[in-house]
Steps between C-alpha positions, in 0.01 A plus 500: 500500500640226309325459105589110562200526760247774289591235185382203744157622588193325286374775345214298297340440914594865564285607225208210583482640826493824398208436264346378826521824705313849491577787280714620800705287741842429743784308385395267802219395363693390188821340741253323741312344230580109603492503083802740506679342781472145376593616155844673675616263719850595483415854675185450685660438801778782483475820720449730206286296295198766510787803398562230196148480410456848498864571299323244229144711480709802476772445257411193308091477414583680191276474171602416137467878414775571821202640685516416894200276522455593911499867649604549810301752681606460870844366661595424898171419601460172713400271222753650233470703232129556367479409158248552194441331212616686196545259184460192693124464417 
């Protein structure tokens, strides 16, 4: 997966969103956020534009103390992966 497209993602809506969800939740409900998909118009429409979403959660929500600021607790289910908030409060 190319960084070009991890480096393009808005990652100040990621985290809104985020801040918007449960304790626990799927990377869909982050990548069909209209908030997220207007915010990333450049890979909204593109057929693994979930798979990036979830890439970004997994690798790049990191805090200033390197900590990973989402756990992932489930992968391959229907939605995505099933995430919980860790430093992202």
């Amino acid at each position: 997966m190319s960084n070009n497209i991890l480096n393009s993602i808005n990652r100040n809506v990621i985290i809104q969103v985020i801040n918007e969800l449960p304790d626990e939740f799927s990377t869909k409900d982050v990548s069909e956020n209209i908030k997220v998909i207007k915010s990333n118009p450049g890979i909204a429409n593109h057929s693994h534009y979930h798979a990036f979403i979830g890439k970004f959660l997994k690798n790049r929500l990191i805090d200033s103390n390197g900590k990973n600021m989402l756990i992932e607790i489930a992968s391959k289910r229907s939605r995505g992966s099933v995430w919980r908030k860790n430093t992202l409060k």
